[in-house]
N, C-alpha and C positions, 0 to 999 in steps of 0.2 A: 794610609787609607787605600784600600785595595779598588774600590769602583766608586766613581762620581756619586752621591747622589742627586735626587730630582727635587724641586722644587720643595721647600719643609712646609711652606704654606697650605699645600695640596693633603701634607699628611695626616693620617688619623690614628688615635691612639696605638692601634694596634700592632700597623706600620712601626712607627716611632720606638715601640718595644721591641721591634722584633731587629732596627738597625741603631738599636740604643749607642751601642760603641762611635761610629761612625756621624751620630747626630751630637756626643759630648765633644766629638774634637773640632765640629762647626762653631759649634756656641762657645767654645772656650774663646774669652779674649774676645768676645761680640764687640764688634763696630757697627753695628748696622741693625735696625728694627723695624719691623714691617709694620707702614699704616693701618693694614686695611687688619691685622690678627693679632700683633703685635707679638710673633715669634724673634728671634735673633738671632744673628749669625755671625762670624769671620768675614764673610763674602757676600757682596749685595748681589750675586747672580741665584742664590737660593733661595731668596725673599719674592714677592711678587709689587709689593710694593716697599722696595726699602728706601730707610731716611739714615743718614750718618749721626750715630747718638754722640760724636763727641768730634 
C-alpha cells in the first residue's frame, strides 16, 4: 500500500469507492471493529472506537 489511510470511520461512500483497493487490504483478516459504526479493520489505529473482535 502506497500512502496511509485516514480514519475508515470518517469515510463515505464515495471516499471508500474511490480508495476501494487500499480499504480491501485493511479489512482483510479484520481484528478489530468499531463501536460506535461498526466498520472493521487489520489495525485499531483506523477505527475511532475500536474493540478486539477475537
Amino acid at each position: 500500500m502506497e500512502k496511509k489511510l485516514e480514519n475508515l470511520c470518517k469515510y463515505k461512500k464515495e471516499k471508500l469507492k474511490e480508495h476501494f483497493e487500499e480499504v480491501k487490504e485493511l479489512v482483510k483478516d479484520a481484528r478489530f471493529i468499531c463501536k460506535k459504526c461498526g466498520r472493521v479493520s487489520n489495525d485499531k489505529k483506523y477505527l475511532c472506537k475500536p474493540e478486539e473482535l477475537y
